[in-house]
C-alpha positions in Angstrom: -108.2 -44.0 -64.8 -110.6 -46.5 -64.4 -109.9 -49.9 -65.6 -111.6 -52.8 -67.0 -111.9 -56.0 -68.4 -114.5 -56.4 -70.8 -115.8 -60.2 -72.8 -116.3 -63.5 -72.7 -114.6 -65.6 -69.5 -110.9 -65.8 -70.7 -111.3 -63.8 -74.0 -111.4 -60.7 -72.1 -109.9 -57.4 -73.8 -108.4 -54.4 -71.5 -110.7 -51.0 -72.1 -110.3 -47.9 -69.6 -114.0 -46.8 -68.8 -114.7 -43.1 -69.7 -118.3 -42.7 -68.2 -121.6 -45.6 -67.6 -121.6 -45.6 -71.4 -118.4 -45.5 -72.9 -115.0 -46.9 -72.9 -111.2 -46.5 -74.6 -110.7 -49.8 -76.0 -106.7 -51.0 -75.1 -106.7 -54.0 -76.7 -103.8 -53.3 -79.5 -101.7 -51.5 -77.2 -102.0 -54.4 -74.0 -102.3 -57.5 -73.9 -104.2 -57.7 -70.8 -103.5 -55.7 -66.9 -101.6 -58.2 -65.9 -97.8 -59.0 -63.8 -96.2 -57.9 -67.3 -98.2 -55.0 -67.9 -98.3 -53.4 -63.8 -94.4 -54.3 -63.5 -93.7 -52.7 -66.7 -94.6 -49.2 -66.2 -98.0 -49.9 -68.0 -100.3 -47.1 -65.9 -98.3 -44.5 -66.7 -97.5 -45.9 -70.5 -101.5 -45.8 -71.2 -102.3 -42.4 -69.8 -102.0 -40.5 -72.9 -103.9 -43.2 -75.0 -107.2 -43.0 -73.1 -106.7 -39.2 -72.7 -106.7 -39.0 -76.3 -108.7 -42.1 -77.2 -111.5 -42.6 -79.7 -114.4 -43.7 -76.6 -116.6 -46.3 -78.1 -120.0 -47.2 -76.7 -120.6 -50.2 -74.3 -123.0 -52.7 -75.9 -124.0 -54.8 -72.8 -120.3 -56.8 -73.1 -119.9 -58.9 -70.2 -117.4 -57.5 -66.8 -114.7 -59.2 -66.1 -112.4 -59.3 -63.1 -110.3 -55.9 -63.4 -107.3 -57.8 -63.4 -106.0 -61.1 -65.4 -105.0 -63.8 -63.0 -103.2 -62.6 -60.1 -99.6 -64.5 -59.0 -101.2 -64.8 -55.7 -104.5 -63.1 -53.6 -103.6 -61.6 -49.9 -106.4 -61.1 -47.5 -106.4 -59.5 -44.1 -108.7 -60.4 -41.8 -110.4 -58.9 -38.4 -109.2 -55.5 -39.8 -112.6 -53.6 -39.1 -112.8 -52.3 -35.5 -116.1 -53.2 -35.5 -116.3 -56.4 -37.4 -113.8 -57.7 -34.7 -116.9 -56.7 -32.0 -119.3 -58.1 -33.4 -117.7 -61.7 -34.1 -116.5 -61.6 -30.5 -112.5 -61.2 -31.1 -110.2 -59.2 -30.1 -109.2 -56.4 -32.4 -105.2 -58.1 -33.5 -102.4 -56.3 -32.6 -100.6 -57.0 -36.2 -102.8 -57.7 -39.3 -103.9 -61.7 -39.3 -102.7 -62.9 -42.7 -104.7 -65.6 -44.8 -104.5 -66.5 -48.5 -106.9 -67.4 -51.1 -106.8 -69.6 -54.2 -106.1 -67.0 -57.5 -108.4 -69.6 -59.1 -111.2 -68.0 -56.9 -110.4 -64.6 -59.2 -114.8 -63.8 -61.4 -115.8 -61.1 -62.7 -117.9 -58.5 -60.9 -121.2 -60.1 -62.1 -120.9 -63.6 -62.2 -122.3 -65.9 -60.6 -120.9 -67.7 -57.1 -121.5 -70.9 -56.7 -121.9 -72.6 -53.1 -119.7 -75.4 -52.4 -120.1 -79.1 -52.1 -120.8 -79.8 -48.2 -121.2 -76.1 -47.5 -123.4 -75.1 -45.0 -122.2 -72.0 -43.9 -121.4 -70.0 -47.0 -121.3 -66.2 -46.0 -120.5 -62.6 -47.6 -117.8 -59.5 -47.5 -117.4 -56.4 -48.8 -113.7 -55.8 -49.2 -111.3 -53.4 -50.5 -109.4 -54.5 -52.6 -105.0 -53.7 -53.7 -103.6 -54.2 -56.6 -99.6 -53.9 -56.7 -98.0 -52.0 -58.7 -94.7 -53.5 -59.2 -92.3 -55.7 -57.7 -91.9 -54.9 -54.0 -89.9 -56.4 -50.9 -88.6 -55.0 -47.8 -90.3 -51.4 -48.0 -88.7 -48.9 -45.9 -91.6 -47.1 -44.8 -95.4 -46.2 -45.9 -94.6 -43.8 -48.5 -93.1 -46.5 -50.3 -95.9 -48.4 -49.6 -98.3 -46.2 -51.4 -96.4 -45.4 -54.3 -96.4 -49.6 -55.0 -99.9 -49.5 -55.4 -101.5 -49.8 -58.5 -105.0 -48.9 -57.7 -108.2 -50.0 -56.0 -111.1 -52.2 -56.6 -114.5 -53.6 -55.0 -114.1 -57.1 -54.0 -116.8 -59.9 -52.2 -114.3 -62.3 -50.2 -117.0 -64.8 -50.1 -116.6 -67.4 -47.3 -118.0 -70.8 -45.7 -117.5 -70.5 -42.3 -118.1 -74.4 -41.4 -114.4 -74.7 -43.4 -113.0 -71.5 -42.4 -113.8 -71.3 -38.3 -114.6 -75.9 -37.7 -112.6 -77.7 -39.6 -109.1 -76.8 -38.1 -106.1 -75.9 -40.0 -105.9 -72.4 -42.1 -108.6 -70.4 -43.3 -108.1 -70.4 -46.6 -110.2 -73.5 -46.8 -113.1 -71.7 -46.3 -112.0 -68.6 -48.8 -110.7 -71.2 -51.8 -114.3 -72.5 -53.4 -114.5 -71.8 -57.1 -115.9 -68.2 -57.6 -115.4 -67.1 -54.5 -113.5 -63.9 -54.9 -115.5 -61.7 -57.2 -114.1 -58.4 -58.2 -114.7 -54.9 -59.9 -116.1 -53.5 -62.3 -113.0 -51.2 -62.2 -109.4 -50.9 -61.1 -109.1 -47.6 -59.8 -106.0 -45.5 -59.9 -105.2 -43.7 -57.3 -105.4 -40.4 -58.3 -108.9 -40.9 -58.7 -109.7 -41.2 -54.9 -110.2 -38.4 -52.6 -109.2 -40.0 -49.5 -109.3 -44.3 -49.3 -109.7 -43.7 -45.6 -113.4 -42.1 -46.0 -114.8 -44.6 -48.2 -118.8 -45.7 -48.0 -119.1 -49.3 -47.7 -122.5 -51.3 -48.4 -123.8 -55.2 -48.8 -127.4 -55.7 -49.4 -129.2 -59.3 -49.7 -131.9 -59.8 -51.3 -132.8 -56.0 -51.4 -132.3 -55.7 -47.8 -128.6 -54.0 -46.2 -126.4 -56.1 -44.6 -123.8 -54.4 -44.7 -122.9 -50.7 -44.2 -119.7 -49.3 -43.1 -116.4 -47.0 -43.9 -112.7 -47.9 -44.6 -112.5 -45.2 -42.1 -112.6 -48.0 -39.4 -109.7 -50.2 -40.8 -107.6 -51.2 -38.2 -104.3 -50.7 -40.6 -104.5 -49.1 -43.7 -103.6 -50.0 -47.1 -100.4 -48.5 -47.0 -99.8 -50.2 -43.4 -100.5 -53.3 -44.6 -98.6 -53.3 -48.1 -95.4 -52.4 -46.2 -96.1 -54.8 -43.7 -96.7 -57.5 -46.2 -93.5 -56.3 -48.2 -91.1 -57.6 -44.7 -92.5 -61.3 -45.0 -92.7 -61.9 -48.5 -91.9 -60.6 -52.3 -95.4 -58.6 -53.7 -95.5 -59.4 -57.3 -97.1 -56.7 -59.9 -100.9 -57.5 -60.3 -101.2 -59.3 -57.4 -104.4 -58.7 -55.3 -104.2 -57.3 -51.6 -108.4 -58.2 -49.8 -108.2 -55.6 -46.6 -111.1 -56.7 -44.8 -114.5 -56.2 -43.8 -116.9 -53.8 -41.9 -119.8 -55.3 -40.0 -122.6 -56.9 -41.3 -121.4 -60.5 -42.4 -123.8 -63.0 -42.0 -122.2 -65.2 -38.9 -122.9 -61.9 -37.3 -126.5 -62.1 -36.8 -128.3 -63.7 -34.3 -129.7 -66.0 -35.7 -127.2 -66.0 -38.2 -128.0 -65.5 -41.5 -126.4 -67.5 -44.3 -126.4 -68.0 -48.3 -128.8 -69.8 -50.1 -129.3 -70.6 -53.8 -131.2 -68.1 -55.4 -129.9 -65.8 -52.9 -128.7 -62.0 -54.6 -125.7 -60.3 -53.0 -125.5 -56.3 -54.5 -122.6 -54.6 -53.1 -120.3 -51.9 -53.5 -117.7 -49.1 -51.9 -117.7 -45.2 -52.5 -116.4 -44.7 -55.8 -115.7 -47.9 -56.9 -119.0 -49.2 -58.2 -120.8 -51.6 -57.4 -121.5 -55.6 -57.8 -124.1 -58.0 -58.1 -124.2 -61.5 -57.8 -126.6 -64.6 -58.0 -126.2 -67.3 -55.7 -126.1 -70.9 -57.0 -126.4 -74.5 -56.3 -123.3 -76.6 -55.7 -122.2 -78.7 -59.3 
């Protein structure tokens, strides 16, 4: 199934997309994909409905974030082979853990706004896990992969200046307002081939950026949601960001970084795809 959130910022209603057209609306049946609805058996619960749903036609309704406000967003970072070369580090030896305001959490369109003071604001196309239920202390990565809900496109937009110069943890150069835009869809699993052969891609402005395959993950999704699971309680809905191929703008030379006005278009190998406008700080 593929999964959706479709309205208004914070009016949106839960649909499963049938094709580029249609949708099964899910709204009297769910409240909205969210902690209640992953940890309650809600995938499984809904298959039947959309198999044998009315589809009605899409009529240019806003994208929202495939998921309602996570409990908390994960992100992994240096876990490309070769986004490690290119920024100079060393590939890790166990995944580097960060965090990221929920808050951050737009839809796949919006808009992302620079922050105050920025002057370093960067791109990444991520994959993105979402959790499937309540998960600690996984014994192995067959556990892992059952706890996953699905999979979704995700820009882990960053300002370096914060992240890499100003001491202290990274997340203060993940946290600015908009800065974690994700979709269109949630993904179930059963709808990917393999997750370890996906096309990756970032253009700016109508030129590519970006251009890689999860193939080069230095630990997998399932890797890393058992790994997770020994340090800490994984809640349903919450939002796993794995990483990012090559291409990011602190890699150029000069480096290359966001500007108002600026569009970011991105996507991942049947996930769809993103596009973003770049604006000023408020």
């Amino acid at each position: 199934m593929y999964l959706m959130r479709i309205g208004a910022p914070g009016a949106e209603k839960p649909v499963a997309r049938v094709d580029d057209t249609s949708y099964v609306d899910l709204s009297d049946v769910v409240d909205d994909f969210d902690e209640e609805f992953f940890g309650s058996g809600g995938i499984e619960r809904i298959a039947p409905l959309v198999a044998a749903g009315t589809p009605a036609p899409f009529a240019g309704e806003r994208i929202g974030a495939p998921i309602a406000r996570p409990h908390q967003i994960l992100c992994i970072g240096l876990n490309y082979r070769d986004h490690a070369e290119e920024t100079g580090q060393a590939v890790p030896s166990e995944p580097i853990l960060f965090t990221k305001s929920p808050n951050t959490l737009i839809g796949p369109h919006d808009d992302v706004r620079i922050p105050r003071g920025s002057t370093k604001p960067d791109w990444e196309v991520e994959l993105g896990i979402v959790i499937g239920r309540r998960t600690s202390y996984l014994d192995d990565v067959a556990e892992a992969r059952a706890a996953i809900a699905g999979y979704t496109v995700v820009n882990d937009v960053s300002e370096r200046a914060f992240q890499m110069e100003r001491s202290g943890q990274w997340s203060k150069g993940k946290s600015a307002e908009t800065f974690n835009p994700a979709g269109p869809w949630l993904v179930t699993p059963d709808e990917i081939g393999d997750v370890l052969a996906l096309d990756m891609w970032l253009d700016l402005n109508g030129t590519r950026r970006q251009s890689g395959n999860t193939r080069t993950m230095v630990f997998d999704p399932y890797f890393i949601v058992h790994y997770l699971s020994q340090f800490m309680v994984l809640e349903p809905g919450d939002l796993i960001n794995t990483g990012t191929p090559p291409g990011v703008g602190m890699g150029f030379t000069p480096q290359v970084w966001l500007q108002p006005g600026d569009v970011m278009e991105l996507g991942i190998q049947g996930l769809g795809s993103q596009r973003q406008n770049v604006i000023a700080p408020r």
